[in-house]
N, C-alpha and C positions, 0 to 999 in steps of 0.2 A: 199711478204705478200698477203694474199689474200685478193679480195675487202670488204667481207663482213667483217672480220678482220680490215684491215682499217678504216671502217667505224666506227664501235663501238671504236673502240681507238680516234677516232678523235670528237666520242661525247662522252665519259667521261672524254677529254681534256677539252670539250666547258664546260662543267657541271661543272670543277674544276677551271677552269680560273674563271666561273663567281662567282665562292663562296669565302668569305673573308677566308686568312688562319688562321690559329689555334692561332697565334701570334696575328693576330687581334680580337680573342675571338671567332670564331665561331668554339662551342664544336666539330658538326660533320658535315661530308659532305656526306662521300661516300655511306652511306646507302640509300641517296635519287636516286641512282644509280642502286642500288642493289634492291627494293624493288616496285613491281607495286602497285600502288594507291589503284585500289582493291584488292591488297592485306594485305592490310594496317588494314581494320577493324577484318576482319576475326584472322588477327595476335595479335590483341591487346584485341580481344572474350578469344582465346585461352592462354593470358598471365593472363589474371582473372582468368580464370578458373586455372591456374597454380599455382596461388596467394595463391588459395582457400585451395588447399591439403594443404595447413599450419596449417589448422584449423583440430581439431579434425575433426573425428574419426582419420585420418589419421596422422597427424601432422608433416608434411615433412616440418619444419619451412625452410631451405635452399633453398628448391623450393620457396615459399613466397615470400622468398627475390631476387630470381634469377624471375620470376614475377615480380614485384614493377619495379625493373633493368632494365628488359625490357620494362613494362610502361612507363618507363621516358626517354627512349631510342627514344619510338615512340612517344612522345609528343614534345621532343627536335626539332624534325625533322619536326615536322606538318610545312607547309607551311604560315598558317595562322590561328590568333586566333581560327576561327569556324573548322577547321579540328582540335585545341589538343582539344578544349572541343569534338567533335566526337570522338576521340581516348579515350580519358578520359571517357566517357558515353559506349564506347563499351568493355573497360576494366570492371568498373563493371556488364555491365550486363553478363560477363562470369564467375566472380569473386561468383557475388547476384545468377546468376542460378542454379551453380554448388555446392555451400556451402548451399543452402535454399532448395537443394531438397527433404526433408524432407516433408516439407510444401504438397507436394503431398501424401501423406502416409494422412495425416487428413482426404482427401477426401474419403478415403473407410470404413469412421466412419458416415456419412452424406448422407443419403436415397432421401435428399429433393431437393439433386443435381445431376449431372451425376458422375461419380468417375472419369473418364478420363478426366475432365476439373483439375484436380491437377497440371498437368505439365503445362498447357496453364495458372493456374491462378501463379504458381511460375513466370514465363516466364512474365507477366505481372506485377507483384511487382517489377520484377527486373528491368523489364522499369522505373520504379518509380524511385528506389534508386539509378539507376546507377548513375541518374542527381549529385548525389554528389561527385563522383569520377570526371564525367565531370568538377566540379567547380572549384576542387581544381585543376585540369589541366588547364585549364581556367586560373586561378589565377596563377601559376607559370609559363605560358608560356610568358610572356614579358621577363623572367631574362632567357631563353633558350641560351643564347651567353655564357653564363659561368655555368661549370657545378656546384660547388660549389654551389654559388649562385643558381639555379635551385631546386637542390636537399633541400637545406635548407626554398626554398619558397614553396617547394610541399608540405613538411613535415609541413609548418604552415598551410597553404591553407586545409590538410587533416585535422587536429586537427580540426580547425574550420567547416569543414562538416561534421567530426564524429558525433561533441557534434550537430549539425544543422538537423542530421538526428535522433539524440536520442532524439529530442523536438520538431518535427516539427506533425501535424496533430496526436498528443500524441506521437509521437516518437515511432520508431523502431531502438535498439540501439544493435541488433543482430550480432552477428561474430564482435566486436570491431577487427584491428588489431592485438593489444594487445593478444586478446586468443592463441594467436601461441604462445606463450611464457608460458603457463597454468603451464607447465610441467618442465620447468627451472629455480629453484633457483635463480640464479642470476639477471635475470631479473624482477622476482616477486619481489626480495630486492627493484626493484628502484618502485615500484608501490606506496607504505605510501606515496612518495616525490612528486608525478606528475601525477601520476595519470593512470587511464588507457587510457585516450586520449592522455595523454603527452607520454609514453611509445609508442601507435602508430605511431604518429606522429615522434618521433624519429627513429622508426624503417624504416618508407617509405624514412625518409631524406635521412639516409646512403645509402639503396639501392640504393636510387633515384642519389643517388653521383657519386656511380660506373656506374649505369648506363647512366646517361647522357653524364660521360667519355669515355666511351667504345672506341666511332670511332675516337677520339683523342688522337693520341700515346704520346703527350707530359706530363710527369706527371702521367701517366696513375693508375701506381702502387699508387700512392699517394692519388690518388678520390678512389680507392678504400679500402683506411685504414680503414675507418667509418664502412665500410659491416661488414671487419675483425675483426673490434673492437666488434662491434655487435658480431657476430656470438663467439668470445673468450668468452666474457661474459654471453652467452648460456649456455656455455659448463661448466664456473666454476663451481664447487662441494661443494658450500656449505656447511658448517657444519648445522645440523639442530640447529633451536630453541630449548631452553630447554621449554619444555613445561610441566605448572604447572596441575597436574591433579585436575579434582574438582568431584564435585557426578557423581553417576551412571547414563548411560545412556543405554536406548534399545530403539534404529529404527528398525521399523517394514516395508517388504516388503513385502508384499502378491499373487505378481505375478500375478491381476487378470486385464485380458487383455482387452482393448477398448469396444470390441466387447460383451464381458462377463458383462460390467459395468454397462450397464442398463437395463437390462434385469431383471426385476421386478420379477420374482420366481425364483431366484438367488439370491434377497440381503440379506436375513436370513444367506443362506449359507456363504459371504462376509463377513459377520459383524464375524459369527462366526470363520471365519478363523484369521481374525484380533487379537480376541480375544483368540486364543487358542495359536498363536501367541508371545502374549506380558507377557507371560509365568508365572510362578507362582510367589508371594512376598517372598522378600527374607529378610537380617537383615537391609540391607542398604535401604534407602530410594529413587527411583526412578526416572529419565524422561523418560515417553514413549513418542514414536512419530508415530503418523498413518501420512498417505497420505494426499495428497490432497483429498477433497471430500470426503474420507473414510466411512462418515456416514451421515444423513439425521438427522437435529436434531428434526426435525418437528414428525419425525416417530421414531425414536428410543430415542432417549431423553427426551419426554415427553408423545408419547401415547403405550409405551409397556415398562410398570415397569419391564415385567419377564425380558427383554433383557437387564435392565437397571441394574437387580441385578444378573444379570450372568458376567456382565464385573465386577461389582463392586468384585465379591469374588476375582477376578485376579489380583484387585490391593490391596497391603501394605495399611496400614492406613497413611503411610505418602509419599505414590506414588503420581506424578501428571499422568495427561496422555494429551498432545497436540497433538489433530488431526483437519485436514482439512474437513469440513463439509460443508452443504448448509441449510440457512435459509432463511425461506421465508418471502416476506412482505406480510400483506393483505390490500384490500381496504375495503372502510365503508361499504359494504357489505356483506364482509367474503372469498371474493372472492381470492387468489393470484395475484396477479398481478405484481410481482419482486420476484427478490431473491438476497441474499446476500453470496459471496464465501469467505465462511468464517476459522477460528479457533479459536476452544474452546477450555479452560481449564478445563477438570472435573476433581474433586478432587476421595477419595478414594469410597462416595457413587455414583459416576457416574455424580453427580450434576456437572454443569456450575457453575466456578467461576471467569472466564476470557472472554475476546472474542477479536477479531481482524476480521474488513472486509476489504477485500484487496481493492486497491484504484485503482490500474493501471491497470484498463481491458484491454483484448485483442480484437482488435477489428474485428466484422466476428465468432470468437470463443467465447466471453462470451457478446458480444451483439452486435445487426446489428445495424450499421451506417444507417441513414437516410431510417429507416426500412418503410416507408408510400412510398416512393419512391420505393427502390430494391425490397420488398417482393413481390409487383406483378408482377415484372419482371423474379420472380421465385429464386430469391436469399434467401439465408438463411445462419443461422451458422453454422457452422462448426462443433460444437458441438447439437448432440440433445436436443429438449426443444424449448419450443414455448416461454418464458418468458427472455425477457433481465435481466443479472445479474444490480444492482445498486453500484456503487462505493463507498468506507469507507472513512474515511477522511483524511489517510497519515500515514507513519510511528507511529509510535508506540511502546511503551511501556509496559510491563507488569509485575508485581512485583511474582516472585513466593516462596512462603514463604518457605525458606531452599537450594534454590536452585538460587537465583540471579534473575535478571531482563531480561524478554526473550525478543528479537525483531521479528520482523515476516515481511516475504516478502513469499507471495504465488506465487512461479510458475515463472512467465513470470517477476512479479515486480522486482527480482537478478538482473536481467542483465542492473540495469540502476543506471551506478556510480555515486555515491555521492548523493542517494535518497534512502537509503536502512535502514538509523538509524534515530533514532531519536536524534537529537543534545542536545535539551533541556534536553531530561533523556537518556544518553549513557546506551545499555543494556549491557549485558554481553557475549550472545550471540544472532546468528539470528537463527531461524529456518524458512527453506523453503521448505516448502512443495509442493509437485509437482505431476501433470500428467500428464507422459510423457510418455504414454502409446502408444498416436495416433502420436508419432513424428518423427516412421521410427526407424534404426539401427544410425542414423547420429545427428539425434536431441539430444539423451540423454547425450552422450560424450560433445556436444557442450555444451547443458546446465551445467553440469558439471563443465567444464571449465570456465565460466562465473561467476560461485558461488565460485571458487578458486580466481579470481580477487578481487570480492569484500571482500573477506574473508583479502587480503593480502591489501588492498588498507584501511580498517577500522581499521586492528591488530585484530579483530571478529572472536570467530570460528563459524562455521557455520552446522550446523547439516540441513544434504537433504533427505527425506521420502518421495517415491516415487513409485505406484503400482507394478510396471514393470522393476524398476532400472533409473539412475543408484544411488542407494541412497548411502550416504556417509557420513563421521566424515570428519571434515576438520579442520586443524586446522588453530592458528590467522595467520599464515605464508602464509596462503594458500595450505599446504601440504596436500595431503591427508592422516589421520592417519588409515582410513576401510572403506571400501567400499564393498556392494554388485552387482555382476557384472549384466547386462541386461539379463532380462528373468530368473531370478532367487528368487526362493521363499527363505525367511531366515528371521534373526536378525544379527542385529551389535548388541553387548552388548561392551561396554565401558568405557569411564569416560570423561564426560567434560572440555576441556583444558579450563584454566582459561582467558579472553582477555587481549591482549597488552596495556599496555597504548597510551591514543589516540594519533594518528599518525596525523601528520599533512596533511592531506587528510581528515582525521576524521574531522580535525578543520577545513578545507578549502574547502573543497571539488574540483569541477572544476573548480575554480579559480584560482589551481595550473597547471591544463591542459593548460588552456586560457593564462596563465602568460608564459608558455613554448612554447605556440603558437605564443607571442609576439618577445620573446626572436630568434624565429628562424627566425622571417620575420624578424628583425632587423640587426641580422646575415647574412640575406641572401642579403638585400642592403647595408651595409659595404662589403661584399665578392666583389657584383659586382664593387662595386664605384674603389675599387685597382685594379679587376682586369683590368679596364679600363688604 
């Protein structure tokens, strides 16, 4: 044999001699072998970013999980607590870079910045949140000696930094796990019961099962039942819900692009595209829905009647019409000084009969954080306009005579579970109005898919009006029943499915996530305590 050959035989003897064998609980050995140190973060960049294609647009939920797999492969293996929280932190920020790069697309709507700082400021958020993929590793790496056990304490560990990154500094509760699943019946089924934190955190278990068994042939088939479980129940074919129709509906897409949006000798033309649009009354009694933003109420609702009675001939005498507007506040001077993103009710003379101001701004995009400090450092938002938007006071209700009780979550507020209805008056359904104009080819799918969760997680159908797409009927299942695709001018015309009775998610909310979070750390110290 030849010396250099020797050599290497005789140190991955030394390397195995000094490792407990598999009998004695340690999941894996040989990839600490197999794998240079700095090789190690680059490897665990690129299994987030693997993670990510789970997520719309793409939805390669398989990858996802063959991702997670390998997360927990390279966290098993970390040598010490601060290497799996490194490995953990470098997983999301491949996971956060790759699924968020959207967020770069905003910038070439924003004149008061450079447009190429898009990519450097994703690439900086994702330093943020990766900290929460590091915890939950962090948190699971003591049970690393038994896979079981491992995989069931990451999946609790993830639960609780989901829900810790959907309410920390207002929360960012974007790309849940959960969304890989948008598209499959069977797994939306278990959303009513758990939630979409609970569905995550289930989901990372099982991977995380197979994966931490990998370099352990004992059993091997066995750790990976949960992935197999998982992925069969992807695949089941549900029957659909029978879904009860209720009134008419027309969402309205106008196709009018970021760049087009404020452009002030353009909004005559805007409004009247809207309105030519939402097409003529018919025998049945209507819901229209415009956009987010759609109209200025300041200017088109109170200082130009003729605009006000050119919408009005378009609607029935017993049409409603919900669009997304912007109201402004004034100070004692008369001056503006806020504004409010809001939705109106106008009845058939155009008049306001309703309203909703959305609560959960976006922050950077409808008002700068600690604006006396950044703004002279040349920071600004992301959206044009010199006036911070001012937040409404929560969930909501709204009674619409003939047509049930609307709820309303503008835009960005969908994607935050179990804060979308109102518990004290349950509506009928939500309407979310959106724009998702400046979000790139990747954001509107996502968003999308986020509004199918909370749809199946309430029994809520959810109706999306959206400039640019991607707008949609959805029903309580979370199915989609019509959709208009991205970049596409049109109408959905349809019929309101009636809501589910409330689900217990309805009644609980993440209390059912956090309960599933308990149940799996408790799982996961009984697993270790036998397999000892």
């Amino acid at each position: 044999m030849p010396r250099c050959n020797r050599h290497r035989q005789g140190r991955y003897a030394a390397v195995v001699r000094s490792s407990p064998s598999p009998a004695a609980g340690s999941a894996i050995f040989a990839p600490r072998t197999a794998l240079s140190p700095r090789a190690i973060l680059p490897i665990a960049i690129a299994a987030g970013a693997v993670s990510a294609t789970g997520f719309a647009p793409l939805g390669w939920w398989p990858a996802a999980l063959i991702g997670f797999g390998l997360f927990a492969l390279l966290v098993v293996t970390a040598p010490g607590a601060r290497s799996a929280w490194a490995r953990g932190w470098a997983f999301g920020m491949g996971q956060f870079t790759l699924g968020l790069n959207w967020i770069a697309h905003a910038f070439t709507y924003q004149d008061a910045m450079p447009h190429w700082f898009g990519y450097p400021a994703v690439a900086l958020l994702s330093v943020y949140l990766a900290v929460f993929p590091g915890l939950a590793a962090l948190g699971a790496w003591p049970a690393r000696r038994h896979p079981a056990a491992f995989g069931l304490a990451l999946g609790a560990g993830w639960i609780a930094t989901e829900w810790l990154r959907a309410h920390l500094f207002t929360g960012f509760a974007w790309n849940p796990v959960a969304a890989i699943w948008a598209d499959t019946p069977g797994l939306r089924a278990v959303l009513p019961w758990i939630g979409t934190h609970g569905v995550g955190g289930i989901t990372v278990a099982a991977a995380a099962i197979g994966g931490a068994a990998f370099g352990n042939t004992r059993r091997r088939t066995v750790r990976l039942l949960p992935a197999l479980v998982l992925a069969a129940l992807a695949l089941l074919p549900l029957p659909p819900a029978p879904v009860v129709r209720g009134p008419a509906v027309r969402i309205i897409q106008p196709n009018i692009d970021q760049a087009a949006k404020h452009d002030e000798a353009a909004q005559i033309d805007h409004f009247r595209t809207l309105a030519r649009l939402t097409g003529t009354p018919g025998p049945a009694p209507r819901l229209i829905f415009w956009p987010e933003a759609a109209i200025d109420n300041g200017y088109y609702l109170a200082e130009d009647q003729g605009l006000r009675d050119w919408l009005a001939r378009r609607l029935g005498p017993r049409d409603l019409l919900l669009t997304g507007g912007v109201a402004l506040e004034y100070g004692a001077d008369g001056r503006a000084v806020g504004g409010r993103n809001s939705v109106f009710v106008l009845g058939a003379d155009a008049r306001i009969r309703g309203r909703y101001d959305k609560a959960h701004l976006v922050p950077y995009g409808e008002y700068l954080p600690m604006r006396g400090l950044l703004e002279p450092l040349g920071l600004s938002r992301l959206v044009p306009g010199d006036l911070d938007f001012w937040p409404g006071p929560g969930p909501a209700s709204v009674d619409l005579p003939g047509f049930g009780r609307a709820g309303f979550q503008i835009c960005y507020e969908i994607i935050f579970p179990g804060a979308v209805a109102s518990r004290a008056a349950r509506p009928d359904f939500l309407f979310n109005p959106s724009n998702d104009a400046w979000f790139g080819r990747w954001g509107p799918p996502q968003h999308l898919a986020q509004a199918r969760l909370r749809a199946a997680e309430e029994g809520l159908p959810v109706i999306r009006a959206t400039p640019t797409g991607i707008s949609a009927l959805i029903g309580p299942s979370g199915e989609v029943i019509a959709r208009l695709p991205h970049r596409a001018m049109g109408a959905i015309d349809g019929h309101l499915p009636r809501p589910l009775p409330p689900t217990a998610f309805a009644r609980l909310g993440n209390l059912l996530s956090l309960m599933v979070a308990l149940a799996l750390g408790g799982l996961a110290i009984v697993s270790a305590r036998r397999a000892r």
